[in-house]
C-alpha positions in Angstrom: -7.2 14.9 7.8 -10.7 15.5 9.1 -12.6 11.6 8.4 -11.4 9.3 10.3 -11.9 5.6 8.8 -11.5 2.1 10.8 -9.1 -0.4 9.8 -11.3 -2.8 8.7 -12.7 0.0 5.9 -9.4 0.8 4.3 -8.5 -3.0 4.3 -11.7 -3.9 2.7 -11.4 -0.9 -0.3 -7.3 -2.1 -0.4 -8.7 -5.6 -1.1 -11.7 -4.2 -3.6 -8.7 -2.1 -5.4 -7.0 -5.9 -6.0 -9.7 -8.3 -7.5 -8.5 -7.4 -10.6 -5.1 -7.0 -10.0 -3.2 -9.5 -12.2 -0.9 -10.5 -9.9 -2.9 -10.9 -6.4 -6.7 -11.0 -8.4 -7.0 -15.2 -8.8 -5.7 -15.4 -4.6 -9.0 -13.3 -3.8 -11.4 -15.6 -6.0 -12.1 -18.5 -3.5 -12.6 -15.8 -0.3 -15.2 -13.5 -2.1 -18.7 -14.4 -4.2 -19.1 -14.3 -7.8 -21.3 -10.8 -7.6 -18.5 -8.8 -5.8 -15.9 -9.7 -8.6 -18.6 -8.4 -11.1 -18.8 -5.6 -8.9 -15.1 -4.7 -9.7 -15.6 -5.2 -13.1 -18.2 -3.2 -13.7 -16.1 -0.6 -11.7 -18.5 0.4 -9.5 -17.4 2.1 -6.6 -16.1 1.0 -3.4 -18.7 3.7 -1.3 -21.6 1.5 -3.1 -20.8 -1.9 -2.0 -23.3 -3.1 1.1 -21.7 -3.9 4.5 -21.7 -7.6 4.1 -19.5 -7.0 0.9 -17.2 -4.7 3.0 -17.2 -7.3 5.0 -16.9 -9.8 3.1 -13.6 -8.1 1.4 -11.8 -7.4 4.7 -12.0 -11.0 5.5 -10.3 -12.3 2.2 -7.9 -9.7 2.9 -6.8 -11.2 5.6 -6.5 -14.8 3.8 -4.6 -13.2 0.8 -2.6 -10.8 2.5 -2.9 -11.2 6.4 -0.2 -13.4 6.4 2.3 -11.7 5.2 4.2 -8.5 6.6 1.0 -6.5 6.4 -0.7 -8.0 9.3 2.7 -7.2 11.7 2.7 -3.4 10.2 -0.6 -2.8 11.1 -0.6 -4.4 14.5 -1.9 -1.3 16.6 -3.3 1.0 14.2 -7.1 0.9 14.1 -7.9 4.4 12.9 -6.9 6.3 9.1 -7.2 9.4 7.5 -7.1 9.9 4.0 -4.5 12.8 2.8 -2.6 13.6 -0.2 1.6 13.3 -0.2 3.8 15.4 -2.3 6.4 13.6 -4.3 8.7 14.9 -1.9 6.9 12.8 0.9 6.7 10.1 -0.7 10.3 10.0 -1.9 11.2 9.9 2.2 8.9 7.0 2.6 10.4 3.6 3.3 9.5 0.7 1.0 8.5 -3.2 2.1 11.4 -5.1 2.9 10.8 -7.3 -0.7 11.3 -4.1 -2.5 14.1 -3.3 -0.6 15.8 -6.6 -1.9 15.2 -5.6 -5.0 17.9 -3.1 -4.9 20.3 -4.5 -2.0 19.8 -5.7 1.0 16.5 -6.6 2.6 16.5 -6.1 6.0 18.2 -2.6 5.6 15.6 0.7 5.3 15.5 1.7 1.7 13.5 5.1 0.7 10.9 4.7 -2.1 13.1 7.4 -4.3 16.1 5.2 -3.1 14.4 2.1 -4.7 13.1 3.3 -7.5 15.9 5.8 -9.0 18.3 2.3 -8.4 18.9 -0.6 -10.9 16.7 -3.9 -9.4 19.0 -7.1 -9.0 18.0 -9.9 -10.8 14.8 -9.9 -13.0 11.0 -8.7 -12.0 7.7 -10.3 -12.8 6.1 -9.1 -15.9 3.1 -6.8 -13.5 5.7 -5.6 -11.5 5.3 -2.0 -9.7 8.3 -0.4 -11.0 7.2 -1.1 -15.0 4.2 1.8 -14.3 4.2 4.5 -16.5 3.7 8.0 -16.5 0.4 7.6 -18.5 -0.9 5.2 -15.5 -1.0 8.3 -13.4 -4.9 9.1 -12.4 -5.5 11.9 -10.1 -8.7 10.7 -8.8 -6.7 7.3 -8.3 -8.0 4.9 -5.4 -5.9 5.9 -2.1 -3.0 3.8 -1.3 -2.1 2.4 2.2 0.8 3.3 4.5 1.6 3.0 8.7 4.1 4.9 10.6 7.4 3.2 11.6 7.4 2.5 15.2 10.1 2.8 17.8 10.3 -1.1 18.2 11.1 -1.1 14.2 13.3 1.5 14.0 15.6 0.1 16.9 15.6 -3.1 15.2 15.9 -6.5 16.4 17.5 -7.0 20.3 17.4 -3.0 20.3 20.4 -2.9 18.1 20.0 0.4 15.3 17.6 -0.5 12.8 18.2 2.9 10.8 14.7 3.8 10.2 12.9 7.0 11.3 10.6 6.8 14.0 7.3 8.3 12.8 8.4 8.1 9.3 5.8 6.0 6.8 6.4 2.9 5.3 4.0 2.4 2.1 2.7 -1.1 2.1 0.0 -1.1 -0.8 -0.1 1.6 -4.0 3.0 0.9 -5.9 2.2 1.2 -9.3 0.1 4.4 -8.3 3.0 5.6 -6.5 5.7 5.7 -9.5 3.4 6.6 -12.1 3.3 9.5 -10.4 7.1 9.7 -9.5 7.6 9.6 -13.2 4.5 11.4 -14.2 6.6 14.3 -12.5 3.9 17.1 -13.0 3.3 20.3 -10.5 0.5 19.5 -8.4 0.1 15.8 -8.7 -0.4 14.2 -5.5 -0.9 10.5 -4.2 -3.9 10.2 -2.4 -3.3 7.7 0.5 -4.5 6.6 4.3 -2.2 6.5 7.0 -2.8 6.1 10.7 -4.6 9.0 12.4 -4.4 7.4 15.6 -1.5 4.9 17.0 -2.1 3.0 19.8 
C-alpha cells in the first residue's frame, strides 16, 4: 500500500457507495442535498465530488451509520490504504457480529468463509448480502472497508478469551462485493478494499 487516505475520505466514498443502496439509501436522504443523490445516480465518480460534498457525505455517515458498531471499530484508526485480498484472505476475515448471528451465535468470532458456506437461521431481508451473485462480481468494483481486530477485542469482555486473532481484519462494509466474488471463484479476482495503514 503506497496512498495513504484519512478516515474521513474512505467514510465519505463508503457513504457515496450507499445512496443508492436499497437497504441503507432512504436513511442518507435527509443528511445529504438533492444534487449529491443525482450525483450517484448519474454515477459519477467519487474522485469528482468537491470537498464540501466529501464533506458533506462523511457527516451523514456518521448519522446513518455512526451509531452503530462502526463507530466503536474504527475508534483509533485514522489512516487507510487501499489493497486487494485474495479469496483466501478474505475467507480468514471475521464478519460483523449481526452476520455472525445469522449462522449461530453472535458474540462468538465467525470467519466470512465460516458464514457464508453455513445455512443462515431464520429468514433474510429480500437485499440481503448473502443473495449476491456471481454475475455481481466487478473487478473495478468500489473498495470495501475493513479494521484490524485489536488486543482489547480479541481478549473479550473482563479479559476473558474472546477467540479472535489479534491483527486479523474484521470486514465492516462490502458484503455483497465480497461473496460475488467468493462465488464468482475465478483465478485472479481480487476485492479491492481499505484497511488501516496506521493504528494508533
Amino acid at each position: 500500500m503506497s496512498e495513504v487516505f484519512t478516515a474521513d475520505f474512505v467514510l465519505a466514498r463508503w457513504a457515496y457507495s450507499e445512496l443508492l443502496s436499497p437497504t441503507q439509501g432512504e436513511r442518507y436522504k435527509p443528511h445529504i442535498n438533492p444534487d449529491l443523490l443525482a450525483n450517484a445516480q448519474h454515477q459519477t465518480p467519487f474522485d469528482q465530488l468537491s470537498c464540501e460534498d466529501r464533506s458533506q457525505l462523511r457527516n451523514a455517515w456518521g448519522q446513518v451509520r455512526g451509531a452503530q458498531i462502526f463507530n466503536q471499530a474504527l475508534n483509533g484508526f485514522e489512516q487507510f490504504g487501499l489493497t486487494e485480498w485474495t479469496r483466501n484472505e478474505l475467507a480468514a476475515s471475521y464478519v460483523i457480529p449481526m452476520f455472525a448471528g445469522e449462522v449461530g451465535d453472535p458474540y462468538a468470532p465467525c470467519t466470512f468463509e465460516h458464514w457464508i458456506e453455513t445455512p443462515h437461521i431464520g429468514e433474510l431481508h429480500e437485499h440481503h448480502a448473502r443473495d449476491a451473485l456471481p454475475s455481481d462480481f466487478r473487478a473495478n468494483h468500489e473498495p470495501a472497508f475493513a479494521v484490524r481486530i485489536s488486543l482489547a477485542t480479541a481478549l473479550g469482555a473482563n479479559g476473558q478469551a474472546g477467540g479472535y486473532a489479534v491483527k486479523s481484519f474484521m470486514l465492516l462494509d462490502g458484503y455483497h462485493r465480497a461473496v460475488s466474488l467468493w462465488r464468482h471463484d475465478a483465478a485472479g479476482d481480487r476485492l479491492r478494499i481499505y484497511v488501516p495503514e496506521i493504528q494508533s
